[in-house]
C-alpha positions, 0 to 999 in steps of 0.5 A: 255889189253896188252901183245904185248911188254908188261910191265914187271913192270907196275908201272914203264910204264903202257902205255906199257901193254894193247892191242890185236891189231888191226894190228892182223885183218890188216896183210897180210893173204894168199893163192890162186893160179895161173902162177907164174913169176919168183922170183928174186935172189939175196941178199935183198937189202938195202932198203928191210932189212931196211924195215924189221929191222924198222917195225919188233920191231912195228910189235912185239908190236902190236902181243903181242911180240914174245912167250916167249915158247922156243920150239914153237919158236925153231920149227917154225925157223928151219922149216922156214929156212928149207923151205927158204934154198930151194928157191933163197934166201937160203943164205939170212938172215931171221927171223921167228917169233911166234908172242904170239896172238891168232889171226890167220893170217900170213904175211911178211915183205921186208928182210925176216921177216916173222910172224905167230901167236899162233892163227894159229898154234893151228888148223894146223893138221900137219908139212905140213899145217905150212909149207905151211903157211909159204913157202906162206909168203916166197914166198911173201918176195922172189917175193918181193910183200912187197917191191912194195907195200909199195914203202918207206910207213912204216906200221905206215904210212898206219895205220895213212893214211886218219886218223885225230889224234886229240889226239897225238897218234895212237888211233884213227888210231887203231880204223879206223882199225876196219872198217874191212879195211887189213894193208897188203891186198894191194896184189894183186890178181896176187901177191896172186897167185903167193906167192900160186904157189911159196909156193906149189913148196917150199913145193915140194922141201921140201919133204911136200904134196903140197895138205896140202895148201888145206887143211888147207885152209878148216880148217881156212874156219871151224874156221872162220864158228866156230867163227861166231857159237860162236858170234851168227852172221854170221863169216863175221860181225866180225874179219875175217881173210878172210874178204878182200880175195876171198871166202874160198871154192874158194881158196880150189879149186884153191890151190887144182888144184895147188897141182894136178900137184905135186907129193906127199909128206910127212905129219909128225905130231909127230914134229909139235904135240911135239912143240904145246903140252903146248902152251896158247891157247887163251889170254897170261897172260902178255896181260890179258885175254878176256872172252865174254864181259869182259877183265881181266888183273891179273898182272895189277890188273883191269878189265872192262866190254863193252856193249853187242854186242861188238867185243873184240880185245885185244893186248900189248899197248891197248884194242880195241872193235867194237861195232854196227852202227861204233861204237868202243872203247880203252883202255889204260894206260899212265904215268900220265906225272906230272898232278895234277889230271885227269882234268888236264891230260885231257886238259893239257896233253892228250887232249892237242889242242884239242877243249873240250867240257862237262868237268866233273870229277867224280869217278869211281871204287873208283878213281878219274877221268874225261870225256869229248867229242871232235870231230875227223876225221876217213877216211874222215868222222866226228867222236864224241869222248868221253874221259874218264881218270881215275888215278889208281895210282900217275903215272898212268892213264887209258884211255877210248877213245869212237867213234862214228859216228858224231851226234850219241854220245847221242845214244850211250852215255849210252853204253860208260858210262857203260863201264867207269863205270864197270872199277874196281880193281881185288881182290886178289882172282879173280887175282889168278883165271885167268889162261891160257887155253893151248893145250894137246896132248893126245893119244886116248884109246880104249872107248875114244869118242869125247863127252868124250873129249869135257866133258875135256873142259867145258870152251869151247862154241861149244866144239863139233865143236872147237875139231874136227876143231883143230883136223882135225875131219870131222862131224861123224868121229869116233876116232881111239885108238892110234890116238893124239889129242889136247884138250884144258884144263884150266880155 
C-alpha cells in the first residue's frame, strides 16, 4: 500500500498510506539522439517555477516521497548541480530529488525539478551512467521541453484527461493510467533528442565519458528483459519503462554515435558504490512491501492477495494492480467520515451521486463490510465497477475499486471477489517478518564466483541474471579479486 507521502500515524489518516503509483510507469523516461538547437539562457520564468513548485509536492506523493537515506540524497544534489553549474542555467535554482520507489525511471519538471527513483539508481555501474541520467532530464528542463508541453495543464490535469470520475477522486484516473498510456512522454521525438544531445555535452564538460549514456541504455534494455524472464511473459506486456520510446537497441546505437565525436571522459565508481551501499532495494517499509501476488503493509497491519496474472504497483496513497483483458484494481484507506457502517459509507459518502446497484453487506477477514457495482467512463470507453468498503477500525475504511470492461464484470466477478475476500489483518509475527531487501557493497576475494554470490540471494528469482545485470556482468564474465560488487541481501 503507501509509502508515497505516507502516514506516519495511520490511525489518525489512513488514506494518506497506500500506493506505488501509477505516475511511476507515467513519467517522463529518457535518451535518444540527434542535432541539438540551442538552449535558452536566462533565469526560469515565473511561470516555469510556479509550475514546478505546484506539482513537485503531487509528484512527492505519488513516488513514495523523497528517501528518507540522507547519503543517497546528499550524493544525488551534489552531483546534479555539478552537472547544472556547467549549462546556461548555472545560477538557477534547482531541486534533485531521490524519489523512494523501486520503479525505474526519471523525469523533470518547469523550474529545475528534476527526479530520479531508488529503482534506477541500483542498476547504474557508475558515477558516470547517474549523471548521464540526470544531465538527460537537465537538458529536458534547460531547453524547456516541460514548459511547451504541458502549456498551464498541471500533471493532475493529464492524469484526470479523457476520465469520468464518477467516485469523487482520482481512482478511476490512476487506473486508465494502466493502459500503458506515458504522463510525460508528450516529448517529442526532436525533443528527445535534443535532451540526448544536451546531456552528452553536459557530461563532456563535466569531465564524465559521454559513452556512459550508452551504456546504461544497454542495462535498462537488460532489466527490462529481466523483468519479463521473472513475470513470465514478454517485458512489454507489463510496466515497461521503454514501452512509449523507441526500440532499445536503437537508442544504444544513437546515444553511442552522439558519444563517438567526444573525447573521453571519466568513470569514477567509488562515490557512486559508497552512496547506494545500504540502500532498500525493492519495496520501502513505509509503503508496504509487494511480494508476487501479495502486498504486505506491517505498519498498517493488513495484507491481501490479487488474482494470478496480475501485475502489482504499489505507492504511497494506493495499490494498483493490471489484470487480463482490461481488467484492473485499487486499494486504499480513507477516513470513515462519520458513517455509521460500511453501507452507509458506500451510498452516503464514497459512492455519493453515483447510480448503485447489488448493495449487499457482508464480512470480510472478520470485519464488517459492504459491496456494490456502479458504472463509469475510462478514455471513452464504458466501464463496470465493483466497490468493496471494509471498516478496519471506528475511523478507517479500506476500499477496493475493481474495473472492468463494460459487460465483462460477470466474468471477472469471481477473481475480484477473491481478492476482497483474501483481505486480513497481520499477526504480530508475520508484521516482524517483513523486512527490506538492500544493496551491499562487497569486495570480490580470490575463489569468489558469481554462483557464490547469487547463493547470498535466495529471495531473488533469476538471481543469476539480476547480479550481473546491477553489476554490469555480461554473460560468461568472470569476477576479478578486488573488483566491488553489489548483492542484494534480506528477506
Amino acid at each position: 500500500m503507501p509509502s508515497f507521502t505516507r502516514n506516519r500515524n495511520p490511525g489518525r489518516n489512513p488514506g494518506r498510506s497506500v500506493r506505488r503509483s501509477v505516475a511511476a510507469a507515467l513519467a517522463a523516461l529518457w535518451l535518444a539522439a540527434a542535432p541539438v538547437a540551442p538552449a535558452q539562457a536566462g533565469l526560469f520564468d515565473g511561470d516555469e517555477q510556479a509550475v514546478g513548485a505546484q506539482e513537485h509536492p503531487k509528484i512527492l506523493s505519488q513516488f513514495g516521497g523523497a528517501v528518507k537515506d540522507a547519503r543517497v540524497q546528499g550524493y544525488i544534489d551534489r552531483l546534479g548541480r555539478k552537472l547544472a553549474a556547467t549549462t546556461d542555467r548555472a545560477r538557477d535554482p534547482w531541486t534533485f530529488t531521490v524519489l523512494d520507489s523501486e520503479v525505474v525511471n526519471a523525469f523533470a519538471l518547469p523550474g529545475g525539478y528534476v527526479y530520479v527513483t531508488r529503482g534506477l539508481l541500483a542498476l547504474a555501474k557508475d558515477e558516470a551512467e547517474v549523471a548521464g541520467v540526470l544531465a538527460h532530464e537537465i537538458g529536458h528542463v534547460t531547453a524547456r521541453h516541460s514548459s511547451r508541453r504541458q502549456t498551464r495543464q498541471t500533471i493532475t490535469d493529464l492524469l484526470a484527461a479523457g476520465v469520468g470520475l464518477v467516485l469523487g477522486d482520482d481512482t478511476l484516473g490512476q487506473l486508465a493510467g494502466l493502459g500503458g498510456t506515458a504522463l510525460t512522454a508528450g516529448y517529442s521525438r526532436e525533443q528527445e533528442l535534443e535532451a540526448d544531445q544536451l546531456g552528452v555535452v553536459t557530461l563532456e564538460r563535466s569531465g564524465y565519458d559521454p559513452f556512459a549514456m550508452a551504456t546504461f541504455l544497454e542495462t535498462l534494455r537488460r532489466d527490462t528483459q529481466y523483468d519479463g524472464l521473472r513475470a513470465g511473459k514478454r517485458a512489454e506486456d507489463g510496466f515497461d519503462f521503454f514501452a512509449s520510446h523507441p526500440q532499445t537497441e536503437d537508442r544504444v546505437r544513437r546515444a553511442a554515435d552522439l558519444a563517438r565525436a567526444r573525447p573521453p571522459g571519466a568513470r569514477p565508481r567509488d562515490a557512486y558504490l559508497a552512496a547506494v551501499d545500504g540502500m532498500i532495494y525493492g519495496d520501502s517499509p513505509e509503503n508496504g512491501f509487494v511480494r508476487g501476488r501479495n502486498f504486505a503493509h506491517p505498519t498498517l497491519g493488513i495484507a491481501f492477495s490479487v488474482p494470478e496474472g496480475y501485475s502489482l504497483l504499489n505507492g504511497a496513497d494506493q495499490v494498483i494492480a493490471k489484470g487480463r483483458n482490461g481488467t484492473a484494481l485499487s486499494f486504499d484507506g480513507a477516513p470513515a467520515s462519520g458513517a455509521r457502517d460500511p453501507a452507509d459509507y458506500l451510498t452516503r459518502v464514497w459512492g455519493k451521486g453515483a447510480t448503485l446497484q447489488s448493495l449487499q453487506t457482508t464480512t470480510i477477514g472478520g470485519l464488517p463490510a459492504a459491496t456494490a457495482v456502479t458504472q463509469g467512463e475510462i478514455d471513452g470507453s464504458s466501464a463496470d465497477i465493483r466497490l468493496v468498503a471494509i471498516r478496519f477500525d471506528n475511523g478507517t475504511i479500506y476500499r477496493f475499486t475493481f474495473l472492468a470492461p463494460t459487460g465483462s464484470l460477470a466474468r471477472a466477478d469471481r477473481e475480484f471477489q477473491a481478492t476482497a475476500n483474501s483481505f486480513h489483518r497481520l499477526t504480530r509475527e508475520e508484521a516482524a517478518q517483513l523486512q527490506p531487501r538492500r544493496i551491499r557493497v562487497v569486495a570480490v576475494q580470490p575463489g569468489d564466483s558469481v554462483e557464490g554470490f547469487v547463493r547470498r540471494m535466495p529471495q531473488e528469482p533469476y538471481g543469476e541474471e539480476l547480479f550481473r545485470i546491477i553489476n554490469d556482468l555480461p554473460p560468461g564474465t568472470p569476477l576479478t579479486p578486488g573488483q566491488k560488487v553489489k548483492v542484494i541481501q534480506g528477506d
